[in-house]
DRENDO-1510 file (C-alpha; in Angstrom, 1 decimal, always signed):
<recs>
REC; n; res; u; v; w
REC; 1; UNK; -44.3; -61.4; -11.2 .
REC; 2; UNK; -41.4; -63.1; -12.7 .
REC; 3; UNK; -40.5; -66.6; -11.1 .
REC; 4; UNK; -37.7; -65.2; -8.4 .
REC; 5; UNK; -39.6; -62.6; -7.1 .
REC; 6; UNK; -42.6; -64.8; -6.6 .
REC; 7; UNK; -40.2; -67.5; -5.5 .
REC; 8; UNK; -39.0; -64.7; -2.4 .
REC; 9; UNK; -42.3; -63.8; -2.1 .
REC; 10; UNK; -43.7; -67.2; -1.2 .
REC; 11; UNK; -40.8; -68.0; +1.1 .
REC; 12; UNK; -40.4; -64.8; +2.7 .
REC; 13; UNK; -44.1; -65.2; +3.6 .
REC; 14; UNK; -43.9; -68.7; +4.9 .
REC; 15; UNK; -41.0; -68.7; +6.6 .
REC; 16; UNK; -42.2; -65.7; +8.7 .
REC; 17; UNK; -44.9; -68.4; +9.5 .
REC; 18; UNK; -41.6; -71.2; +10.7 .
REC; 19; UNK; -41.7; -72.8; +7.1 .
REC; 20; UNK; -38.1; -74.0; +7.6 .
REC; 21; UNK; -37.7; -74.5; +4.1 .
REC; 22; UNK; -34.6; -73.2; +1.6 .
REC; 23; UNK; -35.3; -70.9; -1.4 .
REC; 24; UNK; -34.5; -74.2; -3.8 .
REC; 25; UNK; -37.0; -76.2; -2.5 .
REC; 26; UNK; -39.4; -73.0; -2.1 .
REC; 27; UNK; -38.9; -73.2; -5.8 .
REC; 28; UNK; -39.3; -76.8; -6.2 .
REC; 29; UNK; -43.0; -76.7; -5.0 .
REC; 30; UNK; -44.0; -73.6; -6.9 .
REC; 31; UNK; -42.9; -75.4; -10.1 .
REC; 32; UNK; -44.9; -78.8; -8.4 .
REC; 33; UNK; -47.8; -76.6; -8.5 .
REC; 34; UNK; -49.1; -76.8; -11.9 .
REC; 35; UNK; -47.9; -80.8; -12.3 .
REC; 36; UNK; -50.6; -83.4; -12.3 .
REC; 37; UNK; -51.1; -85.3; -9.1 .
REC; 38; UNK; -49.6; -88.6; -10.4 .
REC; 39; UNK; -46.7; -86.9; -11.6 .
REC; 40; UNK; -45.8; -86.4; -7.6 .
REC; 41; UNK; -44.0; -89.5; -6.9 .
REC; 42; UNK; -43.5; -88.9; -2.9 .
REC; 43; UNK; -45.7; -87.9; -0.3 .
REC; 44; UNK; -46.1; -83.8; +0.3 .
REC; 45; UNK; -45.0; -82.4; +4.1 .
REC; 46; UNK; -47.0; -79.9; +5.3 .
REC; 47; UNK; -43.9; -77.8; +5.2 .
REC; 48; UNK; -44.3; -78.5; +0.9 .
REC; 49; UNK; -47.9; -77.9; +0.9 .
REC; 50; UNK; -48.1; -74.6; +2.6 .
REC; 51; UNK; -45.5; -73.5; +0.0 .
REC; 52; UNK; -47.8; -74.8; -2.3 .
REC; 53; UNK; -50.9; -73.2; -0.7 .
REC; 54; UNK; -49.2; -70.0; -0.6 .
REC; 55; UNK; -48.4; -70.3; -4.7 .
REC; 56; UNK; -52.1; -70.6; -5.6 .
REC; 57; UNK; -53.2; -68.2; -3.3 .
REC; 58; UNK; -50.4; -65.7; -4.8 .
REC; 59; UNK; -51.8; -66.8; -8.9 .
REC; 60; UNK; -55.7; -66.3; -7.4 .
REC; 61; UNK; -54.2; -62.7; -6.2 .
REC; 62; UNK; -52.5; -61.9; -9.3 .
REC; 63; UNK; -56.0; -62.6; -11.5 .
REC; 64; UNK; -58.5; -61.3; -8.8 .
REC; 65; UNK; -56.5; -57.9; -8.8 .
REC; 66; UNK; -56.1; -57.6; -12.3 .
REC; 67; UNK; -56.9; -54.1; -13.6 .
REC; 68; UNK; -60.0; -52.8; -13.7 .
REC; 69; UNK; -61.5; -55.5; -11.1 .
REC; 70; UNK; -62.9; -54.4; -7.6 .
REC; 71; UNK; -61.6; -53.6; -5.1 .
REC; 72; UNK; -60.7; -56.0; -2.4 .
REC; 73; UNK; -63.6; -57.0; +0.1 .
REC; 74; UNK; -63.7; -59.5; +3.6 .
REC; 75; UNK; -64.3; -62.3; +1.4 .
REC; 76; UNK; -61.3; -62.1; -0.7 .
REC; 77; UNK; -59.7; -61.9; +2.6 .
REC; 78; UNK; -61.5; -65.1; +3.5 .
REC; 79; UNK; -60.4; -66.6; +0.0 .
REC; 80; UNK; -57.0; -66.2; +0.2 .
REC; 81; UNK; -57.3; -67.7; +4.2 .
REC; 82; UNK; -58.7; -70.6; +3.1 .
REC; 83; UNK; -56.7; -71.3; +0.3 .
REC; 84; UNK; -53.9; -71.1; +2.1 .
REC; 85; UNK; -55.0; -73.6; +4.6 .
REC; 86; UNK; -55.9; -75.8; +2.4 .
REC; 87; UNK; -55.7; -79.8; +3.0 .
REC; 88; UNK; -54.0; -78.9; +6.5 .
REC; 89; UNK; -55.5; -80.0; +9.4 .
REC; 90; UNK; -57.0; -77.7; +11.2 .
REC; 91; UNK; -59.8; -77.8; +14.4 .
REC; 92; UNK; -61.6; -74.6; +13.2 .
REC; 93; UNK; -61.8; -71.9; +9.9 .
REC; 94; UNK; -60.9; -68.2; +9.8 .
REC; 95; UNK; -64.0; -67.5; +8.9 .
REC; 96; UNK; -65.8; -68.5; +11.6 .
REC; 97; UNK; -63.2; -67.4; +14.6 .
REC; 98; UNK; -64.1; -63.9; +12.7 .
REC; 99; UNK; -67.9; -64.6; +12.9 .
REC; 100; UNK; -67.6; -65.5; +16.5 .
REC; 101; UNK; -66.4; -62.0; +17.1 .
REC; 102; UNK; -69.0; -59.9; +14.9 .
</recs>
């Protein structure tokens, strides 16, 4: 996925979600993805890292669904949750609100 699609991929997602960020700074975090942590000189909104979140979930797709792979399963499902969730605050996982229902 070249870097504009993924860009409107990422923010069409999120903002569907009230990320009330632009497309530039949808951008901005993609390319703050792959940048070591001290290279971030401010703090990160949780706005930035559900962009963020939503990048690495979107590059753990892209390898996981490579050709050839299997097919998808309730834990990828559970994968991509949590990775989108991660280091936001939440009071409970996706996974278990499912397990309370089975």
């Amino acid at each position: 996925m070249d870097r504009l699609n993924r860009m409107r991929a990422v923010h069409g997602t999120t903002a569907l979600e009230g990320n009330p960020l632009s497309t530039a700074e949808v951008d901005h975090q993609l390319a703050a993805i792959d940048k070591p942590v001290e290279d971030i000189k401010t703090r990160v909104t949780k706005e930035q890292l559900q962009i963020r979140n939503a990048g690495i979930a979107q590059n753990w797709i892209r390898e996981r669904f490579a050709p050839g792979t299997a097919p998808l399963d309730l834990n990828d499902l559970f994968t991509v949750h949590e990775m989108s969730r991660l280091n936001l605050t939440l009071t409970t996982t996706f996974r278990a609100d499912f397990e309370l229902l089975l």
